[in-house]
VEXTINU-160033 format. One line per 3 residues: their letters; for each residue y, x, z of C-alpha. Coordinates in steps of 0.1 Angstrom, whole numbers. Layout:
% residues N
A	Y,X,Z  ...
This chain:
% residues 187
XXX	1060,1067,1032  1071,1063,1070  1104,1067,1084
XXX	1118,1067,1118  1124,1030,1116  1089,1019,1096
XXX	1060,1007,1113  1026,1026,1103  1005,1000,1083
XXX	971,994,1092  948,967,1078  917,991,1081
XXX	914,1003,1051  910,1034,1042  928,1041,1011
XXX	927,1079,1007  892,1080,1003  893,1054,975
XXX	919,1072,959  897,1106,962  866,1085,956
XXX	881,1074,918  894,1114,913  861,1124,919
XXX	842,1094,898  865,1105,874  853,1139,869
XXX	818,1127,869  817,1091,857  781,1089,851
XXX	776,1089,893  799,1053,889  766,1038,880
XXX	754,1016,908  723,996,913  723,970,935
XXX	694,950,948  677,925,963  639,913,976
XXX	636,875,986  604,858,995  594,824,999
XXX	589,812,1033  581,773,1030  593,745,1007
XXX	629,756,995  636,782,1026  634,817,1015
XXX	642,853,1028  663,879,1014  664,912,1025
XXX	690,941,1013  686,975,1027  689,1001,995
XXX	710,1006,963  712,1036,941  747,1051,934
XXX	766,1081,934  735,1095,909  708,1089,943
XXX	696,1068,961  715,1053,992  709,1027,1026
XXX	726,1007,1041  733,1012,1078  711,988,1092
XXX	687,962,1072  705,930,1060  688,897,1060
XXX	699,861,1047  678,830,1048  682,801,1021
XXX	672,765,1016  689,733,1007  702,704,1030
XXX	682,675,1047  697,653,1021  676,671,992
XXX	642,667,1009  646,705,1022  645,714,1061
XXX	679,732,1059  671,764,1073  702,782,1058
XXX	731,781,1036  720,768,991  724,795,969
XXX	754,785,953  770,786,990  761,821,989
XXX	781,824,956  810,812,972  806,836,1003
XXX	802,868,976  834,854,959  850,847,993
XXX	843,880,1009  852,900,973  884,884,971
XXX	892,891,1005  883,927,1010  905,931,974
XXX	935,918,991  933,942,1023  927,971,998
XXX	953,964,977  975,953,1008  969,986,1025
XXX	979,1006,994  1007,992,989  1017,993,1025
XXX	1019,956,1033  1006,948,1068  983,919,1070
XXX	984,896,1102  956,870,1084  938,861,1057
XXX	921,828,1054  903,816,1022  887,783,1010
XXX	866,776,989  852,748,970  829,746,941
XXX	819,713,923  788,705,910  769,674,888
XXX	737,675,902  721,656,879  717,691,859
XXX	693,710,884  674,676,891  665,670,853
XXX	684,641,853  703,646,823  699,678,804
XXX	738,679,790  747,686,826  752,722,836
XXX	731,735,867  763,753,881  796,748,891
XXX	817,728,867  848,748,885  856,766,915
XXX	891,762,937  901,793,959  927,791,981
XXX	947,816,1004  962,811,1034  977,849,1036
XXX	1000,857,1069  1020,893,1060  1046,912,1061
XXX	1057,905,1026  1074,879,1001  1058,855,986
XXX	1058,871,957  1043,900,970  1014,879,983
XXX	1007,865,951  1007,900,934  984,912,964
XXX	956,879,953  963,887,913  954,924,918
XXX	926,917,940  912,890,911  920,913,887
XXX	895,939,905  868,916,922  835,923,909
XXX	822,885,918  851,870,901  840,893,869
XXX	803,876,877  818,840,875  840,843,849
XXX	823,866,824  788,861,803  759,884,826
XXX	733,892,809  704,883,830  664,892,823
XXX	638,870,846  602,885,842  568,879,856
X	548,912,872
């Protein structure tokens, strides 16, 4: 609600339409159902290519705007040529960017104006695991710090409500922190 004194808050999202968005998902949950995906192809050694362009929601399927394309490998120091970020850097860039886009969302509905919004993160990993070293070493990340830096018009309290709701919400921190059932086949 504005009044004559309030400044309009604007951190670019667009809140109405999520609002309407979950009213009309409501009425027909069954178009809720999304299908993300995926295609990555070995290139050389441990450099690969992804590509994303399509996903099926909203009961069809949908594109992207424009073709997105990522390339992987591992660092000089693991024998690799380091042609792009390691997989679990990606990780952290999903969680990152989920987080992040939470706390505008949230921020926006509850009409907080945002100046910045840094995030760090680190994730530690043994690995002893994904080089066979020891098999009672896990291949993934024995823990994961985030860590806001959040500049807004808002208490500190406020803040911290803004990053619990957006955790609360995040889809990747669901993926991290929650069993996924995942199925690897051959064609």
């Amino acid at each position: 609600m504005q009044t004559a004194t309030s400044i309009q808050v604007d951190n670019g999202v667009n809140v109405a339409a999520l609002l309407g968005a979950r009213e009309a998902l409501a009425q027909a949950p069954e178009a809720a159902r999304f299908t993300w995906r995926a295609r990555c192809d070995w290139v050389n050694g441990t450099h690969s290519h992804a590509t994303i362009d399509g996903y099926h929601g909203l009961g069809e399927e949908q594109h992207h705007k424009t073709r997105f394309t990522f390339d992987a490998d591992h660092p000089e120091v693991f024998a690799s040529e380091d042609h792009g970020p390691t997989p679990v850097e990606y990780v952290l860039v999903g969680l990152a960017s989920c987080l992040t886009a939470g706390i505008a969302a949230v921020a926006q509905h509850r009409d907080i104006q945002l100046r910045s919004i840094t995030a760090t993160l680190e994730g530690s990993m043994d690995i002893q695991g994904i080089l066979g070293m020891d098999s009672d070493v896990r291949n993934g990340f024995e823990d994961v710090r985030v860590r806001f830096e959040i500049d807004a018009d808002a208490t500190r309290e406020e803040i911290e409500a803004l990053v619990a709701q957006s955790q609360k919400r995040s889809a990747v921190y669901d993926l991290l922190t929650n069993p996924t059932n995942v199925t690897v086949s051959v064609a």
